[in-house]
Backbone as CSV, one residue per row, in Angstrom:
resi,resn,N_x,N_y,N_z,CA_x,CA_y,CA_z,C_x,C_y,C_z
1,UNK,31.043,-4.278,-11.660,31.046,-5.545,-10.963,30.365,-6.588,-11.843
2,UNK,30.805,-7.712,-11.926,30.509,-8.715,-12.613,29.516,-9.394,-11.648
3,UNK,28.524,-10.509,-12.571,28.065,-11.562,-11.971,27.905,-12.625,-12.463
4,UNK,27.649,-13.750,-11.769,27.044,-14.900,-13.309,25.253,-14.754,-13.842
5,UNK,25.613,-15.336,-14.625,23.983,-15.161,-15.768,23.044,-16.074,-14.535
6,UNK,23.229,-17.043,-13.608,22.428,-16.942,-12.816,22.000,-15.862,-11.801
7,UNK,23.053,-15.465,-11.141,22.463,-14.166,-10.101,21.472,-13.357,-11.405
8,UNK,22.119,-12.600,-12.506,21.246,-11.947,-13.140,19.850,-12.502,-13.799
9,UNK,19.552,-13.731,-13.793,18.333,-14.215,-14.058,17.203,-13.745,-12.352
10,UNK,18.205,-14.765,-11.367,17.484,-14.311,-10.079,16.995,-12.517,-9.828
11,UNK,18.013,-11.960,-10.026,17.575,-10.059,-10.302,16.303,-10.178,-10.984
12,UNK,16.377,-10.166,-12.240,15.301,-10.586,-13.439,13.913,-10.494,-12.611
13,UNK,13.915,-11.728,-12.336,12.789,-12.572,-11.686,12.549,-12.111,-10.387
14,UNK,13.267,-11.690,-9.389,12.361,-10.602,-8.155,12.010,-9.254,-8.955
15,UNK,12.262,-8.696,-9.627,11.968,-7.526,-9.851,10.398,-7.774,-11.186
16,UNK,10.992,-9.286,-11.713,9.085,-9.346,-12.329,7.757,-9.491,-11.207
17,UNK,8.785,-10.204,-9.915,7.648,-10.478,-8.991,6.920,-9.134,-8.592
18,UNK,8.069,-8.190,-8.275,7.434,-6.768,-7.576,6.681,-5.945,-8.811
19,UNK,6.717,-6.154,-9.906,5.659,-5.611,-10.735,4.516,-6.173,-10.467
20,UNK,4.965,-7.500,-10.749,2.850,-8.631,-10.150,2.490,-8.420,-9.180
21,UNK,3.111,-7.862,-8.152,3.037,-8.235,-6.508,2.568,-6.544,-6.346
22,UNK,2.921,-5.506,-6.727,2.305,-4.236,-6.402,2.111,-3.409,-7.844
23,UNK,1.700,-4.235,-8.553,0.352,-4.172,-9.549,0.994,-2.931,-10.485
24,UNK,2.065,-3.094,-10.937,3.096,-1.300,-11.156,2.851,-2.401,-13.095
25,UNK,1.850,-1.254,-13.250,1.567,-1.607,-15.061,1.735,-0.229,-16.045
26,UNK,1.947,0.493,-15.323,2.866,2.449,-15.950,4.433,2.556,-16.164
27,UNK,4.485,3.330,-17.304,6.183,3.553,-17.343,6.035,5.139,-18.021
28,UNK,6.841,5.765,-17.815,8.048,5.365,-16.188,7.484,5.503,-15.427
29,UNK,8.360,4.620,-15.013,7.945,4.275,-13.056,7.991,5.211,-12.156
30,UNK,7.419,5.411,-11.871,6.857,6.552,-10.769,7.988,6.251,-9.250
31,UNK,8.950,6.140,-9.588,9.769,5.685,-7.931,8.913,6.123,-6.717
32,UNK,8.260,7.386,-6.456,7.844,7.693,-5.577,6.236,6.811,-4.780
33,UNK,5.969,6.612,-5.962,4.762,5.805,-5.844,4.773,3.961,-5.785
34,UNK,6.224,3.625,-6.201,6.554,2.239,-6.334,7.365,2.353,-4.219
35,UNK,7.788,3.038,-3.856,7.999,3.456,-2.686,7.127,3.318,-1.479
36,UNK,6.145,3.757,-2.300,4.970,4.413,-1.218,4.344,2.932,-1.112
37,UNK,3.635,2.043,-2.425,3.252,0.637,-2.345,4.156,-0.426,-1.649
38,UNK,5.663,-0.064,-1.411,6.336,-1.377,-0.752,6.131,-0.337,0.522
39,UNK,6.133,0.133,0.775,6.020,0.777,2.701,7.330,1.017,2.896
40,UNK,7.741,1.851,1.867,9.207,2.554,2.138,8.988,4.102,2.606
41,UNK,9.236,4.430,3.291,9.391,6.082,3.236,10.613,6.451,2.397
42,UNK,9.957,7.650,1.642,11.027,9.099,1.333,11.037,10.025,2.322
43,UNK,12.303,10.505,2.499,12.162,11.498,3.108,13.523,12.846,2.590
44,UNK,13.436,13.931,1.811,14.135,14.518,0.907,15.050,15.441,2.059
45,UNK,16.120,15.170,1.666,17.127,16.082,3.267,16.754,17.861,3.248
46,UNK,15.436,18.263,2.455,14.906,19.718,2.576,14.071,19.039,3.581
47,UNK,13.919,18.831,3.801,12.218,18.188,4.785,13.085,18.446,6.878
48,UNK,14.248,18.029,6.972,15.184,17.939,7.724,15.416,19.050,8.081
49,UNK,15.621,19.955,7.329,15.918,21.557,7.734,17.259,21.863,7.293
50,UNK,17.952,23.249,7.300,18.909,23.814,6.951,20.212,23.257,7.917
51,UNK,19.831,22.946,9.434,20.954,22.614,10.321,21.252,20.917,10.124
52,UNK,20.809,20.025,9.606,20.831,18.968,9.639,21.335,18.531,7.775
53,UNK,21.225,19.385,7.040,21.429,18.966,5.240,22.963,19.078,5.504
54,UNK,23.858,19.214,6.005,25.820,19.342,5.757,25.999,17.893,6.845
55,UNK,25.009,17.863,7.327,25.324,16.200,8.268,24.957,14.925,7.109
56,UNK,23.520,14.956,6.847,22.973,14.795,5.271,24.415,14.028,4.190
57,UNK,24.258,15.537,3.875,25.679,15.181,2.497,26.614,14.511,3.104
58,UNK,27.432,14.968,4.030,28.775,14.701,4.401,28.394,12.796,4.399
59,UNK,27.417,12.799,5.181,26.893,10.732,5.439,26.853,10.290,3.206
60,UNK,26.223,11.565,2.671,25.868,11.026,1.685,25.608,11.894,0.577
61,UNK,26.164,12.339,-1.033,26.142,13.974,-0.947,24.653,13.153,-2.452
62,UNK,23.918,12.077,-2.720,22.709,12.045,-3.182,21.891,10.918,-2.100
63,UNK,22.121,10.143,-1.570,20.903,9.746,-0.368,21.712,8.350,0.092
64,UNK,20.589,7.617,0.890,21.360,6.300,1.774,19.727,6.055,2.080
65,UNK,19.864,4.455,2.631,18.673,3.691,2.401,19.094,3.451,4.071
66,UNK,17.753,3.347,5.082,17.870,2.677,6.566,17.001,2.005,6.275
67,UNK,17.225,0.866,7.395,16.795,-0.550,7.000,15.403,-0.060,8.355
68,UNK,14.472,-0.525,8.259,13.162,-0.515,9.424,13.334,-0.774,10.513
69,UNK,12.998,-0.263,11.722,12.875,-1.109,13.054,11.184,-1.354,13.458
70,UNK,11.218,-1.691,14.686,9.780,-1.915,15.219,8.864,-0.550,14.802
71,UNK,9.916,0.491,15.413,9.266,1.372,15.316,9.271,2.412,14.130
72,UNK,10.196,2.512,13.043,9.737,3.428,12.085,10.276,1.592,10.629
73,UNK,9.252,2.810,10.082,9.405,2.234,8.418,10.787,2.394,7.609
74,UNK,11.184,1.083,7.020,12.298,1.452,5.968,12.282,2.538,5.578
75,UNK,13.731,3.552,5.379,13.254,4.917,5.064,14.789,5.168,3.617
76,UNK,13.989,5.623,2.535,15.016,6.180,1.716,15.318,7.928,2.121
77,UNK,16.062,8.641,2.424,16.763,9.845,2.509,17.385,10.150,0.797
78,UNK,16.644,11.339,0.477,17.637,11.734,-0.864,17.734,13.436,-0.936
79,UNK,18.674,13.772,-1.457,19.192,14.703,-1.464,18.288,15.694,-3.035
80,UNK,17.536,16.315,-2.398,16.292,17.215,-3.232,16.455,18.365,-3.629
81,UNK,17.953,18.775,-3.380,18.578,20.118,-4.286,19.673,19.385,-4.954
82,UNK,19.359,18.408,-5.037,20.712,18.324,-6.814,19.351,18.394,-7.962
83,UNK,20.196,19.190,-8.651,19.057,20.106,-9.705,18.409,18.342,-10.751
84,UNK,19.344,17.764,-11.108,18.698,16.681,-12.168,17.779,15.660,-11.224
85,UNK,16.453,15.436,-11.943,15.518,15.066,-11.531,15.651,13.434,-11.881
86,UNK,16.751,13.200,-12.908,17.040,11.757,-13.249,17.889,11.353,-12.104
87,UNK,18.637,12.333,-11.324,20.021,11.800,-10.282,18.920,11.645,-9.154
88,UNK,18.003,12.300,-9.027,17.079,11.909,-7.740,16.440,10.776,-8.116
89,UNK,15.852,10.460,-9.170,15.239,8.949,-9.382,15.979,7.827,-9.576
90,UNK,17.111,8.137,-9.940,18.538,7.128,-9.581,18.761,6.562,-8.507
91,UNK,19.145,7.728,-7.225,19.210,7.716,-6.216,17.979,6.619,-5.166
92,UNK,17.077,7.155,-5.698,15.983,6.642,-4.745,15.827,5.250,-5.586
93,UNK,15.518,4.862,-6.830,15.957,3.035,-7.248,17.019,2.620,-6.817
94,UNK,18.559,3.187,-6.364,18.942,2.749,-6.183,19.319,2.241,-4.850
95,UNK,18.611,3.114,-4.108,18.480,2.575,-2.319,17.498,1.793,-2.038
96,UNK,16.129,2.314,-3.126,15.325,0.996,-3.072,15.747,-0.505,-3.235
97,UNK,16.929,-0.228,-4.250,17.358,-2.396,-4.678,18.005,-1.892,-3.432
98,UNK,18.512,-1.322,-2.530,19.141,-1.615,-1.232,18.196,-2.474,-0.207
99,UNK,17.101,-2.170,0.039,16.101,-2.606,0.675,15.452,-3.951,0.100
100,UNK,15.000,-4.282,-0.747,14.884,-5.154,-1.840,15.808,-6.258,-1.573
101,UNK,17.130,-6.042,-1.863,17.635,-7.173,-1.780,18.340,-7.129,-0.250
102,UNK,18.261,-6.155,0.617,19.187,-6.846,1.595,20.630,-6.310,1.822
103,UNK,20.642,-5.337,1.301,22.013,-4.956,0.690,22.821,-4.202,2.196
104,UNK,23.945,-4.218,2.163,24.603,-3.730,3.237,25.309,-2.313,3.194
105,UNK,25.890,-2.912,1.774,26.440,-1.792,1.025,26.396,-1.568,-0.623
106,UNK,27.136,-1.313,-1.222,27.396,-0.744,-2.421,28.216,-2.063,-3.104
107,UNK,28.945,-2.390,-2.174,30.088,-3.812,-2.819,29.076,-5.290,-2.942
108,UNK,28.072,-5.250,-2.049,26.884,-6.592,-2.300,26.158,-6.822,-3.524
């Protein structure tokens, strides 16, 4: 997907804010811990149990981002038996810019 060099400046520039704004001066980035400072929950579809992980995948076969209500916290869901530890930190940045920006879906 394309954009113009403005949207990608605006990207740029929220994502310098959330370094200043929750003080993230380590690389690599710790997703789990850049998570934990915006008041996102993880929650890994092993945590769910054996009867609930084929509901899991089928919605999503590496994770999906819910947006907060009154009562629970923004929550990332990721899928914690796909063996690469880069597809889980993928996964979870990439539901995080879900939350972040607002996102609805995948096409925004």
């Amino acid at each position: 997907m394309y954009r113009d060099d403005k949207t990608y400046d605006e990207i740029k520039q929220v994502i310098i804010n959330i370094y200043l704004d929750y003080d993230i001066k380590e690389f690599p980035l710790d997703e789990k811990e850049i998570c934990r400072k915006m008041g996102v929950a993880l929650v890994p579809y092993s945590e769910l149990g054996l009867s609930a992980q084929p509901l899991l995948v089928k919605h999503s076969v590496h994770g999906f981002f819910v947006n907060g209500t009154a009562e629970n916290v923004p929550t990332i869901y990721y899928n914690d038996s796909v063996e690469s530890e880069g597809s889980q930190r993928f996964t979870i940045f990439h539901e995080l810019k879900h939350y972040v920006f607002e996102d609805k879906d995948d096409g925004d």
